[in-house]
N, CA, C and O of each residue as an XYZ file, in Angstrom:
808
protein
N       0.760    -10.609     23.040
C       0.320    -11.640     22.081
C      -1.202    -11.624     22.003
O      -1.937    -11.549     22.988
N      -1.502    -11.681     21.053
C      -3.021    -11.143     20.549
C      -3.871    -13.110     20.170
O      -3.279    -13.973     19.523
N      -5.165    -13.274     20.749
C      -5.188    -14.749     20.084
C      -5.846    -14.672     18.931
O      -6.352    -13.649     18.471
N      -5.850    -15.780     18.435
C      -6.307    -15.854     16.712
C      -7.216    -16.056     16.616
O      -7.526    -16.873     17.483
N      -8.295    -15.715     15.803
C      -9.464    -15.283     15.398
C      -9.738    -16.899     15.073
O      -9.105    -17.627     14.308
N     -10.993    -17.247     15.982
C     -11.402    -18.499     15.725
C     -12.344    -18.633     13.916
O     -12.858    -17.752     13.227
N     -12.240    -19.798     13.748
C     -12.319    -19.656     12.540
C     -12.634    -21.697     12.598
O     -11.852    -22.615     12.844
N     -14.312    -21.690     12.200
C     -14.586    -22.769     12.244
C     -14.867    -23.574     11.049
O     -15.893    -23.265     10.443
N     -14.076    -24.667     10.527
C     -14.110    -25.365      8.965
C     -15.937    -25.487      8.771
O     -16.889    -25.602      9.543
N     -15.791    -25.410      7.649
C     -17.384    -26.510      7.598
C     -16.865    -27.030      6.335
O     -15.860    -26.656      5.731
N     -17.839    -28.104      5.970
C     -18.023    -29.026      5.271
C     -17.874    -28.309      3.850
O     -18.337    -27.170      3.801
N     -17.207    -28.892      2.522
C     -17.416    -28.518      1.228
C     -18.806    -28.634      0.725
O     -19.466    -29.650      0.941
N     -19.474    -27.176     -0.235
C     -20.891    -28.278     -0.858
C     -20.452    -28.448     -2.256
O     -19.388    -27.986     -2.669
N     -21.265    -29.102     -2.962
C     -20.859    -29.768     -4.125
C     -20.525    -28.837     -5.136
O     -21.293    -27.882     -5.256
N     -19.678    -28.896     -5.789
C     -19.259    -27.290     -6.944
C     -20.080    -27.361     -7.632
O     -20.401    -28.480     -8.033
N     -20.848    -26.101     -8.114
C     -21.670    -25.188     -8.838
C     -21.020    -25.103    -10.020
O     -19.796    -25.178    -10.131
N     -22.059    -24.895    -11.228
C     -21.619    -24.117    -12.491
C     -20.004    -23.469    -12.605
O     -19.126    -23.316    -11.756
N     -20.050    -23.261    -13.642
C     -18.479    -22.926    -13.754
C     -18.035    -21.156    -13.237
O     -16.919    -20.681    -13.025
N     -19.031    -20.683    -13.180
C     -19.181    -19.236    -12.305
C     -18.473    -19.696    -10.395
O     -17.439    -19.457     -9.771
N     -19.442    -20.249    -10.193
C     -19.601    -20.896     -8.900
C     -17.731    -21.388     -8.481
O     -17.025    -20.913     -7.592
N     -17.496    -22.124     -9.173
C     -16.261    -22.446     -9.103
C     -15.445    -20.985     -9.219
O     -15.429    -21.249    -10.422
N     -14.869    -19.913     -9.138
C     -14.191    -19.136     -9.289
C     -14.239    -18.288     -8.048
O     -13.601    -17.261     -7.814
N     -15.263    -19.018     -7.176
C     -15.400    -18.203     -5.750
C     -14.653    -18.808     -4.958
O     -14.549    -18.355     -3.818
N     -14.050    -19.793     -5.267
C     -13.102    -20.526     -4.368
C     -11.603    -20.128     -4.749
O     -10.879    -21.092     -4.498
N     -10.920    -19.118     -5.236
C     -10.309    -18.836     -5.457
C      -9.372    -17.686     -4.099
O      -9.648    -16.578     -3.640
N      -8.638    -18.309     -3.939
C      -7.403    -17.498     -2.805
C      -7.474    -16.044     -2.699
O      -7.083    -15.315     -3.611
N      -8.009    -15.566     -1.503
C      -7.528    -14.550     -1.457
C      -6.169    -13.484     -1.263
O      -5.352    -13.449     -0.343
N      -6.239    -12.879     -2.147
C      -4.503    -12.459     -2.825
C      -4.108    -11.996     -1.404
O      -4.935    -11.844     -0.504
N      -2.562    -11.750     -1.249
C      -1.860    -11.193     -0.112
C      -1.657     -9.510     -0.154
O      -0.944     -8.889     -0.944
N      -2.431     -9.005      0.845
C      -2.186     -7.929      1.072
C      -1.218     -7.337      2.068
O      -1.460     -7.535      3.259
N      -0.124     -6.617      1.725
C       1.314     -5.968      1.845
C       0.983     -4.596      2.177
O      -0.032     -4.060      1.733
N       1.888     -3.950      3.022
C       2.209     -2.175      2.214
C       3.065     -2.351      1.610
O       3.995     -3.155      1.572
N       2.506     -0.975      0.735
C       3.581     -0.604     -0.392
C       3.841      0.744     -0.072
O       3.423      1.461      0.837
N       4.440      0.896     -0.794
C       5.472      2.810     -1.135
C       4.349      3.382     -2.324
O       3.893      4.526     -2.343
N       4.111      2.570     -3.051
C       3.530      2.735     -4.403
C       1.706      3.932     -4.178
O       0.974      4.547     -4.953
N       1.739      3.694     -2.811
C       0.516      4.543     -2.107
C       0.862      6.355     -2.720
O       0.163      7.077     -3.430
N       1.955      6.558     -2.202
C       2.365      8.133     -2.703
C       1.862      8.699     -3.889
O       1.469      9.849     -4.085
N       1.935      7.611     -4.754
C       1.678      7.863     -6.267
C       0.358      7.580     -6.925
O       0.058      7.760     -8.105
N      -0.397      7.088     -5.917
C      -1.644      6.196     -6.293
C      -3.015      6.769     -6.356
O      -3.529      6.994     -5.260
N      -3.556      6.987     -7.181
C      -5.054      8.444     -6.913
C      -6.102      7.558     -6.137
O      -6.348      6.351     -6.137
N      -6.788      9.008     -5.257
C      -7.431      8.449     -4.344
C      -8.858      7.966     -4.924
O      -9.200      8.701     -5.851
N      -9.668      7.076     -4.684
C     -10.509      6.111     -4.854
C     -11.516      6.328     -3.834
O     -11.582      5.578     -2.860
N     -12.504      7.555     -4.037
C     -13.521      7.571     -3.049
C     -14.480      6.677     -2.804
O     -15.104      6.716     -3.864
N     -14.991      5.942     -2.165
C     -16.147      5.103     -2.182
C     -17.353      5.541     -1.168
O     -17.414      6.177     -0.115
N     -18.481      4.730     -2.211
C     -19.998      5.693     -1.909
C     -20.283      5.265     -0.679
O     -19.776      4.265     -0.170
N     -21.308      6.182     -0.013
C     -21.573      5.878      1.764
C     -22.799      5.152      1.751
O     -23.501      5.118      2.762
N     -23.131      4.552      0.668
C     -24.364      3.394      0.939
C     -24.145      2.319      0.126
O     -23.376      2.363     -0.834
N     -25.018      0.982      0.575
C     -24.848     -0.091     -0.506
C     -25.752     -0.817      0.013
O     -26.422     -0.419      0.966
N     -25.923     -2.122     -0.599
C     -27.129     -2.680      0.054
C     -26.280     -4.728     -0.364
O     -25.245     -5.038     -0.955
N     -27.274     -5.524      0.245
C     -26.349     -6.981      0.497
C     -27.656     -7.272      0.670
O     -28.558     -6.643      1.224
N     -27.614     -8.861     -0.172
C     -28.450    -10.139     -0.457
C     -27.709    -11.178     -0.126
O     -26.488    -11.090      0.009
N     -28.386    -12.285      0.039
C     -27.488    -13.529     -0.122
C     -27.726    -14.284     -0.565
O     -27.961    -15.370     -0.035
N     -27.774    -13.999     -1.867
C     -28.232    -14.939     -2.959
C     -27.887    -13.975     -4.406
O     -27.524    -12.823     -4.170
N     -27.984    -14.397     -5.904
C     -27.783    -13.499     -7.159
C     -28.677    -12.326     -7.036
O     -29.800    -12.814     -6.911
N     -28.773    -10.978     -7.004
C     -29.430    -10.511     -7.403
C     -29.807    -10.306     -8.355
O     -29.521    -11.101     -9.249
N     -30.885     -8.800     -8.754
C     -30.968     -8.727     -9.945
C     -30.302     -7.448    -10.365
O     -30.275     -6.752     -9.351
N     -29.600     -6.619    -11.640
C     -29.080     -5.610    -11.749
C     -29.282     -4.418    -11.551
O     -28.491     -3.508    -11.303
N     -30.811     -4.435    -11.710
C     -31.719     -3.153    -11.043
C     -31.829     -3.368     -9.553
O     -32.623     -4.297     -9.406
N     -31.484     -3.024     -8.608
C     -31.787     -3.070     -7.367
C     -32.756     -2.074     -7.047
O     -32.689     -0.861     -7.244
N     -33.651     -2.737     -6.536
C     -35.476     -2.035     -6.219
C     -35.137     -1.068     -4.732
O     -35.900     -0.291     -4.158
N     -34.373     -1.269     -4.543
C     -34.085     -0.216     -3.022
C     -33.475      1.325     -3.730
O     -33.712      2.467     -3.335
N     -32.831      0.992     -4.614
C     -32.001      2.257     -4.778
C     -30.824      2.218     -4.765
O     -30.083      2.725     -5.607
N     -30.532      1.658     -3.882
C     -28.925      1.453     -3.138
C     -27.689      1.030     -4.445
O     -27.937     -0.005     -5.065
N     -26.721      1.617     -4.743
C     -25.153      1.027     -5.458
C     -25.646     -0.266     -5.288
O     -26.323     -0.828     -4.428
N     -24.837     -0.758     -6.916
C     -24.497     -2.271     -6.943
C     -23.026     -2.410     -6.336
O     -22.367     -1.416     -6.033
N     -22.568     -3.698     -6.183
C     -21.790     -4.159     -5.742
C     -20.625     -3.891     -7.648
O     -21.042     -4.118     -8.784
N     -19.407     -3.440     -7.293
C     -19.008     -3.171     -8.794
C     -17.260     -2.756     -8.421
O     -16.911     -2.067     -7.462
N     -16.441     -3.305     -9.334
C     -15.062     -3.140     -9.228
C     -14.639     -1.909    -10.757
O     -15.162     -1.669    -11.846
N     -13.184     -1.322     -9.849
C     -12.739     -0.442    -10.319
C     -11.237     -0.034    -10.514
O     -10.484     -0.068     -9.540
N     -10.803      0.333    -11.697
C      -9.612      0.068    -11.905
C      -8.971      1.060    -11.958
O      -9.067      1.877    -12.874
N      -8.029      1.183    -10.758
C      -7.074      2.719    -10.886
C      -5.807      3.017    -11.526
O      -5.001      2.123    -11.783
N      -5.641      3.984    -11.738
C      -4.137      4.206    -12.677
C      -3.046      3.181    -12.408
O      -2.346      2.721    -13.309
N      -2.919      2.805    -10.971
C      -1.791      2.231    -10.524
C      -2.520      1.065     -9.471
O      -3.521      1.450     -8.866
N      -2.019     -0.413     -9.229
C      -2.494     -0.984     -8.439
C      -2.114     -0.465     -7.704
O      -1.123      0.265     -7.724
N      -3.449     -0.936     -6.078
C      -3.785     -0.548     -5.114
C      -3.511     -1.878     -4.202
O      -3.910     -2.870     -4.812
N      -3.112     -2.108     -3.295
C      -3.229     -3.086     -1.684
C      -3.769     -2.238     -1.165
O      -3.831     -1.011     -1.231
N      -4.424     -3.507     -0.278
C      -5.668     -3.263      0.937
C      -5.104     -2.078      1.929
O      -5.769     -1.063      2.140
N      -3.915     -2.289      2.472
C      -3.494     -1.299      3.702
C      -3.682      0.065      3.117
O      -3.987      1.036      3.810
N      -3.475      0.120      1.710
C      -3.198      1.765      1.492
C      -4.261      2.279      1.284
O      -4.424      3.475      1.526
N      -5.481      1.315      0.664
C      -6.688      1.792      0.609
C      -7.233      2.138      1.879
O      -7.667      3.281      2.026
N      -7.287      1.099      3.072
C      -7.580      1.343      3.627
C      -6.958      2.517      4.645
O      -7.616      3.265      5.367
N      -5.981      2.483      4.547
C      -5.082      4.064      5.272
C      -5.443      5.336      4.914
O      -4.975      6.249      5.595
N      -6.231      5.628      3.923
C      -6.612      6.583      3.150
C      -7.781      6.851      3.088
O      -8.249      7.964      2.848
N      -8.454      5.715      3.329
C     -10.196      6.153      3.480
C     -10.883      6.340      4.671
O     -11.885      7.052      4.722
N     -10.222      5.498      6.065
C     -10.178      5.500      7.318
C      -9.642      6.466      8.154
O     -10.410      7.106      8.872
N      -8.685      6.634      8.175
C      -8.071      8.115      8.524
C      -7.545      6.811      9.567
O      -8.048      7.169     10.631
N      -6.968      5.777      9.796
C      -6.596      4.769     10.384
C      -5.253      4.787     10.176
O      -4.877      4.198      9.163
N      -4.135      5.485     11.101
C      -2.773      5.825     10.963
C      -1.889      4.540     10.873
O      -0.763      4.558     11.369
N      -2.356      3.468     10.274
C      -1.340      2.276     10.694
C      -0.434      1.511      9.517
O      -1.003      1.209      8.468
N       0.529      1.300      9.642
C       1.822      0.561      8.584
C       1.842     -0.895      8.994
O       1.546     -1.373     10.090
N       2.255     -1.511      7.880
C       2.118     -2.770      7.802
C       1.403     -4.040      7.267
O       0.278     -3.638      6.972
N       1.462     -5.104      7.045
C       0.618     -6.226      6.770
C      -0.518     -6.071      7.430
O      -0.675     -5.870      8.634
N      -1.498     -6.199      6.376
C      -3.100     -6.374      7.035
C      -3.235     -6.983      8.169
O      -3.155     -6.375      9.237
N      -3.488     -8.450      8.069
C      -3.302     -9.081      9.422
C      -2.185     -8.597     10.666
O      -2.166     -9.185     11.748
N      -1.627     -7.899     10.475
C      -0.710     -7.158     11.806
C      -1.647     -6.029     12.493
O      -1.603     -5.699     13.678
N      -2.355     -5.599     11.669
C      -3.145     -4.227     12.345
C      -4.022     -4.370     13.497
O      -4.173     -3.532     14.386
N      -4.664     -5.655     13.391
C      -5.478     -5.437     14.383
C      -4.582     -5.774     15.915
O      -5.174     -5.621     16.984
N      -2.904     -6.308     15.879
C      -2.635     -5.830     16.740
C      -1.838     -4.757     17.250
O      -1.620     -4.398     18.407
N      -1.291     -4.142     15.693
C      -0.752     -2.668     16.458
C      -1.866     -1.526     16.644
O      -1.451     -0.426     17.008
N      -3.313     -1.695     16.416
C      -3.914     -0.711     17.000
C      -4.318     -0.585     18.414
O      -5.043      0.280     18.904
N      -3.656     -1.722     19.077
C      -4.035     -2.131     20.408
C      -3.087     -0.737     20.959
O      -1.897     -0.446     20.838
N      -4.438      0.034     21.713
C      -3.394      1.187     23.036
C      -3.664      2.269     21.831
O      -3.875      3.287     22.490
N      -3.768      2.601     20.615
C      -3.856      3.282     19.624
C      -5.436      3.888     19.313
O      -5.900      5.013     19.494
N      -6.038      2.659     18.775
C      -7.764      2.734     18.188
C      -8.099      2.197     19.083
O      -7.349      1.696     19.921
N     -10.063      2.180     19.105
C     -10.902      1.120     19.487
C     -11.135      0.098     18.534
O     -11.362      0.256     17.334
N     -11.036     -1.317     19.381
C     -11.102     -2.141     18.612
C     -12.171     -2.703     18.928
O     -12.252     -2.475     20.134
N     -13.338     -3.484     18.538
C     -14.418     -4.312     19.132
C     -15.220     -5.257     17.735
O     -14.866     -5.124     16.563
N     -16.203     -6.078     18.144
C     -16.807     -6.699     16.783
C     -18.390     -6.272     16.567
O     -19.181     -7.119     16.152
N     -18.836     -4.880     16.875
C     -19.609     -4.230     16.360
C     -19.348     -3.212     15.370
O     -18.560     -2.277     15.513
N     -20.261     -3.522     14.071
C     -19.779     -3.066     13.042
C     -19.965     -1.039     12.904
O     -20.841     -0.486     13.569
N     -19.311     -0.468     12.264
C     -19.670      1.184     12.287
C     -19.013      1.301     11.331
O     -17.999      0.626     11.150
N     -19.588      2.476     10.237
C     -19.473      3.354      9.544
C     -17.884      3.750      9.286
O     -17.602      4.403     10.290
N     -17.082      3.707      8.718
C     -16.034      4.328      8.813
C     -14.568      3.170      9.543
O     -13.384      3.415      9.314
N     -14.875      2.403     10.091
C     -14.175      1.405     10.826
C     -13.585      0.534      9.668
O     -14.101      0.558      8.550
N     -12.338     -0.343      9.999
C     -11.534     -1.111      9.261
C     -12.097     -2.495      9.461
O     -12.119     -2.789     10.656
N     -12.455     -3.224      8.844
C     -12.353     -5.174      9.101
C     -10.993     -5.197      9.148
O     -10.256     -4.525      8.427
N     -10.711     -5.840      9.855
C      -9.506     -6.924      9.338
C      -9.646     -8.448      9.597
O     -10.366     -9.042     10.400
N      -8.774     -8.899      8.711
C      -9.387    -10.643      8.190
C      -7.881    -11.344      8.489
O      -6.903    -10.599      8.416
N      -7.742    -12.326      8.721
C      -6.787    -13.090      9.081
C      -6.307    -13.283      8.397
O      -6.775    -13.112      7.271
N      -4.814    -13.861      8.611
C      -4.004    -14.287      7.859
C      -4.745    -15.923      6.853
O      -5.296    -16.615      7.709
N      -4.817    -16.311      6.052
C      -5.758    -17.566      5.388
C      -4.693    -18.561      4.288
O      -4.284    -17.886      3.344
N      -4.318    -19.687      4.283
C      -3.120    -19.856      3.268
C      -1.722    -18.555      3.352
O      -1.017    -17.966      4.171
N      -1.931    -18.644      2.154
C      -0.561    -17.855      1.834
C      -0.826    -16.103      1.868
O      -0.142    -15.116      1.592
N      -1.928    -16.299      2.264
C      -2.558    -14.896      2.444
C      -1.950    -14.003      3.589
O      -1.890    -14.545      4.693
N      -1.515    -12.777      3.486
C      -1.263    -12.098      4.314
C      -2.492    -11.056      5.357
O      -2.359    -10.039      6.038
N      -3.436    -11.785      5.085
C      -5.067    -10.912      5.517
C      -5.161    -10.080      4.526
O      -4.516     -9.921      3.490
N      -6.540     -9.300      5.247
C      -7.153     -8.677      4.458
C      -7.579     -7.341      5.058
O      -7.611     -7.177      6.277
N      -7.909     -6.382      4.179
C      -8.884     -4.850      5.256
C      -9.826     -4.683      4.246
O      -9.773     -4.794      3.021
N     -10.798     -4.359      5.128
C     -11.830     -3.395      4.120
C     -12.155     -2.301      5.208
O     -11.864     -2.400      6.401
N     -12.884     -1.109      4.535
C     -13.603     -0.062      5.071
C     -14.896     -0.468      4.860
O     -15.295     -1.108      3.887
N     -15.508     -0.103      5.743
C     -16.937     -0.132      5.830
C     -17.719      1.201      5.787
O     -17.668      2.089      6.639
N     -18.451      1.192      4.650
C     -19.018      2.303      4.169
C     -20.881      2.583      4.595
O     -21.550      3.592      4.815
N     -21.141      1.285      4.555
C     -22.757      0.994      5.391
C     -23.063      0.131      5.924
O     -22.664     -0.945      5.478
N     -23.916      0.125      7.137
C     -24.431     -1.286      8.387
C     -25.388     -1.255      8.042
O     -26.245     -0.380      8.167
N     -25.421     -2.783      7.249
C     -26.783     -3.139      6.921
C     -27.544     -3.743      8.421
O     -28.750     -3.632      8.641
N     -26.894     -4.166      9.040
C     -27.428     -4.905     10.613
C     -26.701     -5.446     11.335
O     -25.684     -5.012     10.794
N     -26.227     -6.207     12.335
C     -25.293     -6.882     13.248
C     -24.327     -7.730     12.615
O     -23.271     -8.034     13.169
N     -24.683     -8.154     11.381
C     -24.372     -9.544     10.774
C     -23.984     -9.064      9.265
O     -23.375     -9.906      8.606
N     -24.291     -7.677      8.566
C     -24.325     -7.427      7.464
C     -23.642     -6.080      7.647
O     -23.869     -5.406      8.652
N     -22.552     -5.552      6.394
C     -21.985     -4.553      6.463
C     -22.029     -4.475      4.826
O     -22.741     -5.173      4.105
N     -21.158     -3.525      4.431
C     -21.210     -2.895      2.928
C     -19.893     -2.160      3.250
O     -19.788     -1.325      4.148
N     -18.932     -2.537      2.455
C     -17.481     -2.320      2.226
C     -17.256     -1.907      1.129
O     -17.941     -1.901      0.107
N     -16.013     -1.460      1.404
C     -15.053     -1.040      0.028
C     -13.605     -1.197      0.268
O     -13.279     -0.779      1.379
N     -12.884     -1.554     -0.263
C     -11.933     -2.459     -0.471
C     -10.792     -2.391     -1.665
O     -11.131     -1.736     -2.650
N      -9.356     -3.050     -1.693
C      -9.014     -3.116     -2.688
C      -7.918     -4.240     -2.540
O      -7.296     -4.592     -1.538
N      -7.864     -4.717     -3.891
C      -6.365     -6.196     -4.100
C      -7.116     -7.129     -3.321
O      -6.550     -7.741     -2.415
N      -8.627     -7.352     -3.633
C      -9.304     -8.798     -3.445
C      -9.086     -9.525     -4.519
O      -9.308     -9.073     -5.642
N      -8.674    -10.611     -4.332
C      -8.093    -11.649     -5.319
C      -6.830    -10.975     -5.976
O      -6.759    -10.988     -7.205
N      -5.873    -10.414     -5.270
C      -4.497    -10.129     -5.741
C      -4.470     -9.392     -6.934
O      -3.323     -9.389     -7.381
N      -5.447     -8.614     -7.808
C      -5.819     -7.731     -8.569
C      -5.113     -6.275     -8.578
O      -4.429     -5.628     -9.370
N      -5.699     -6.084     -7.137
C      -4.973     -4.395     -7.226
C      -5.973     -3.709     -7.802
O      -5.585     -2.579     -8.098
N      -7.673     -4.008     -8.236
C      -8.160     -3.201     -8.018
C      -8.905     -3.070     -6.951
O      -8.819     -3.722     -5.910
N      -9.935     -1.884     -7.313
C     -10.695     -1.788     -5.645
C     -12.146     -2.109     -6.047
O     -12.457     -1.909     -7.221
N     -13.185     -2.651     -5.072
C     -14.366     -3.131     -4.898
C     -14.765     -2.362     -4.520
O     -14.254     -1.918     -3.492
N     -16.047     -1.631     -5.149
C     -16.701     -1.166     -4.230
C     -18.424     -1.827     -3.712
O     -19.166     -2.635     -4.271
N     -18.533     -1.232     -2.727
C     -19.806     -1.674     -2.184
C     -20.144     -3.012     -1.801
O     -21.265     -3.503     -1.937
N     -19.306     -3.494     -1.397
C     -19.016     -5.127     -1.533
C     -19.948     -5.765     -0.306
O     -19.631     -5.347      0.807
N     -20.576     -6.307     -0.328
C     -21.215     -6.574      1.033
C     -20.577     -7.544      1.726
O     -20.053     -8.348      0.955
N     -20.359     -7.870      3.205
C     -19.538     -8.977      3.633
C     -20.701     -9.027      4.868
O     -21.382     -8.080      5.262
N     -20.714    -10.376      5.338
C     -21.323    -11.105      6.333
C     -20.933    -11.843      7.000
O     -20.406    -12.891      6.625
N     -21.078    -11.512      8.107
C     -20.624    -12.427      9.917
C     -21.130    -13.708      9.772
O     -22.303    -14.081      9.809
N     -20.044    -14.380      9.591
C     -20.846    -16.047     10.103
C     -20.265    -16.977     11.306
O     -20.149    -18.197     11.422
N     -19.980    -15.985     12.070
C     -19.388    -16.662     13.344
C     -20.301    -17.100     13.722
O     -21.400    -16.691     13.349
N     -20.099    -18.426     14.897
C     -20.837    -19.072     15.572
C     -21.198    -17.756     16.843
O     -22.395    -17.750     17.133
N     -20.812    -17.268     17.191
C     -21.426    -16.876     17.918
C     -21.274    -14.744     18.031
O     -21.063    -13.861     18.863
N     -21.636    -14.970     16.170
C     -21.784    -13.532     16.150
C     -20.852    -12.243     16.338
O     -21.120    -11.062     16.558
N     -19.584    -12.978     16.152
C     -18.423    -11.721     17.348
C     -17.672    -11.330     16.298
O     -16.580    -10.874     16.638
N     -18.073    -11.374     14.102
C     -17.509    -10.877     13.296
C     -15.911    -11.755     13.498
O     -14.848    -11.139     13.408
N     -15.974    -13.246     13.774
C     -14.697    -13.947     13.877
C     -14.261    -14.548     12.268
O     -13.159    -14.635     11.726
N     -15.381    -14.839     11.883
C     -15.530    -15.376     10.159
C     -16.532    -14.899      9.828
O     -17.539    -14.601     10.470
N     -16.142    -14.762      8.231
C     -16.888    -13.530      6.949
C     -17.154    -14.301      5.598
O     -16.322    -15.001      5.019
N     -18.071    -14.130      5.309
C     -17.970    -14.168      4.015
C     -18.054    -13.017      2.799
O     -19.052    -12.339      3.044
N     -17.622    -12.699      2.002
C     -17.820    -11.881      1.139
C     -18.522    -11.939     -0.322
O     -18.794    -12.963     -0.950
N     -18.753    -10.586     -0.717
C     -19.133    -10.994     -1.963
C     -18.337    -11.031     -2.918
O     -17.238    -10.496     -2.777
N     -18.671    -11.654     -4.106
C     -17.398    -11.959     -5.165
C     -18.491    -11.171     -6.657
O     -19.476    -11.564     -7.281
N     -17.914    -10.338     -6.683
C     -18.984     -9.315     -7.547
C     -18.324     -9.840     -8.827
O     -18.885     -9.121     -9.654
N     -17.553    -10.572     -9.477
C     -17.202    -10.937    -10.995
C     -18.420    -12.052    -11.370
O     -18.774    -12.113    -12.547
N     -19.145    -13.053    -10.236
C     -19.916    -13.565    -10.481
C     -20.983    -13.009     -9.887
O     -21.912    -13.288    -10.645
N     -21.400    -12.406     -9.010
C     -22.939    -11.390     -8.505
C     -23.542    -12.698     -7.684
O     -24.619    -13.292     -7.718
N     -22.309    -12.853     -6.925
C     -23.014    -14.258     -5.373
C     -22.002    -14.076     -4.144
O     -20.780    -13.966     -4.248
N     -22.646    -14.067     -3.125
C     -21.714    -14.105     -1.956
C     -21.034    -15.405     -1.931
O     -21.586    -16.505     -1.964
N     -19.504    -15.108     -1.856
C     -18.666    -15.911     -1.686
C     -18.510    -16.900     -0.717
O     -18.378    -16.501      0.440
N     -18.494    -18.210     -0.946
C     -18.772    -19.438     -0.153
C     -17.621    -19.713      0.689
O     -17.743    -20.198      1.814
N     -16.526    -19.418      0.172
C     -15.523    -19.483      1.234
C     -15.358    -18.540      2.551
O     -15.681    -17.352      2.565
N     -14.827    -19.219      3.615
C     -14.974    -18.265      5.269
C     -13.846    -18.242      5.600
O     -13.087    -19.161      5.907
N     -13.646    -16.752      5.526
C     -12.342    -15.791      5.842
C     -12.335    -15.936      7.587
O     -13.393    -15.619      8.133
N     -11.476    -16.284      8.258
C     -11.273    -15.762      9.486
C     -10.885    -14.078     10.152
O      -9.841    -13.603      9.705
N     -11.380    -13.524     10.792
C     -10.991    -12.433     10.755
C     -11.174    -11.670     12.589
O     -11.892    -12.337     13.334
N     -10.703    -10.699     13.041
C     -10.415    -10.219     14.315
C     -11.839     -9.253     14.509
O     -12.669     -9.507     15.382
N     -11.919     -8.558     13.923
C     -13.135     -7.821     14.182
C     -12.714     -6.488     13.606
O     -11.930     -6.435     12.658
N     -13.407     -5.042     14.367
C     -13.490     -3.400     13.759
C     -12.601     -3.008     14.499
O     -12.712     -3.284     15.693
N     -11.388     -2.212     14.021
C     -10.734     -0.699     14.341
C     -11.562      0.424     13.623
O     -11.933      0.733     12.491
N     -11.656      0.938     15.155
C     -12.686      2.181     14.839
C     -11.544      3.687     14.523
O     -10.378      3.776     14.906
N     -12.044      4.351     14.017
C     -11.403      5.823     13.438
C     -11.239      6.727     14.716
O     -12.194      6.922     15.469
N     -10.174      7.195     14.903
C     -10.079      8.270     16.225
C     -10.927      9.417     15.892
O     -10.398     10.481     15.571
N     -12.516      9.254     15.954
C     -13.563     10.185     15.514
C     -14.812      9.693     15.781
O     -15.005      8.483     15.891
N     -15.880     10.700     15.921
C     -16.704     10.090     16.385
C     -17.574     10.018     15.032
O     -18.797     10.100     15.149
N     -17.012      9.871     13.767
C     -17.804      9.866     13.026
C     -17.998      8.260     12.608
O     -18.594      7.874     11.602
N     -17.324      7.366     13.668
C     -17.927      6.315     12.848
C     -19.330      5.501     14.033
O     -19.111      5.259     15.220
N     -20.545      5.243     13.400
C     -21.334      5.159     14.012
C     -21.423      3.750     13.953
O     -21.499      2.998     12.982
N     -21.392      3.454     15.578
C     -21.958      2.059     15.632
C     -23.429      1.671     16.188
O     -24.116      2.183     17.072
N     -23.617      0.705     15.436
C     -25.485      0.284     15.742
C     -25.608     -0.133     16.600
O     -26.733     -0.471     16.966
């Protein structure tokens, strides 16, 4: 028995513009499917960059915007992530981080190539992303797919640690339809790392 990813409420702030309001929106349930066999693969870029606040569309670093993408066939999180990770695992998102136990390394330092996984939240079945760049301890750059029950994939998405005490327990993400990090806090377990040494941790 694995324990549950602490996950601390805070307070509502007052709703924002009508953009603002659409970040509070459920994150969809991510499943496996069969539908993976048939599904074209969805490379995502090995850099990105994360603000926390609107940016602007030109980003002065260089770095990918944060930007969604629509594949022939919807996509769930597990298959994306089974495919970009080289992360051998079946099942509901939120299940992974405990069947990789005895399998992967698991820990809450972020690397290159490693899976998030996010807790089960409402009616949500969790979540995965791949992590494509470490912006710092607290900041990563993902790619992803079937955020907000869509079925497409995100790329470059930046997500941020807001645990109390730093251990990648709660996240926030970005919600790239409005270009603001998402105010709601995902609970989540931490990184399964890739049986490789290519994923680098900081």
């Amino acid at each position: 028995m694995h324990p549950k990813p602490r996950f601390r409420s805070r307070p509502r702030p007052p709703w924002r513009p009508a953009a603002a309001v659409l970040l509070g929106l459920a994150l969809g349930a991510c499943a496996d499917s069969v539908s993976e066999r048939t599904a074209p693969r969805v490379t995502p870029p090995q850099q990105g960059f994360i603000q926390l606040v609107a940016h602007d569309p030109a980003d002065r670093m260089g770095h990918p915007r944060p930007r969604i993408v629509t594949p022939a066939r919807k996509l769930q999180c597990v298959a994306y992530a089974r495919r970009h990770s080289r992360i051998e695992i079946r099942g509901d998102a939120w299940t992974w981080w405990g069947k990789a136990e005895g399998r992967y390394g698991r820990g809450a330092e972020p690397a290159v190539g490693s899976v998030l996984v996010l807790g089960r939240k409402g009616a949500s079945r969790g979540h995965l992303a791949v992590v494509t760049r470490v912006v710092g301890p607290r900041e990563v750059i993902a790619s992803h797919a079937n955020w907000l029950n869509r079925g497409r994939v995100h790329i470059d998405t930046p997500i941020r640690d807001v645990s109390p005490d730093n251990d990648w327990t709660a996240v926030r993400v970005w919600y790239t339809p409005a270009n603001v990090l998402g105010k709601s806090v995902y609970p989540a377990y931490g990184f399964i790392y890739p049986p490789t040494d290519s994923a680098k941790r900081i």
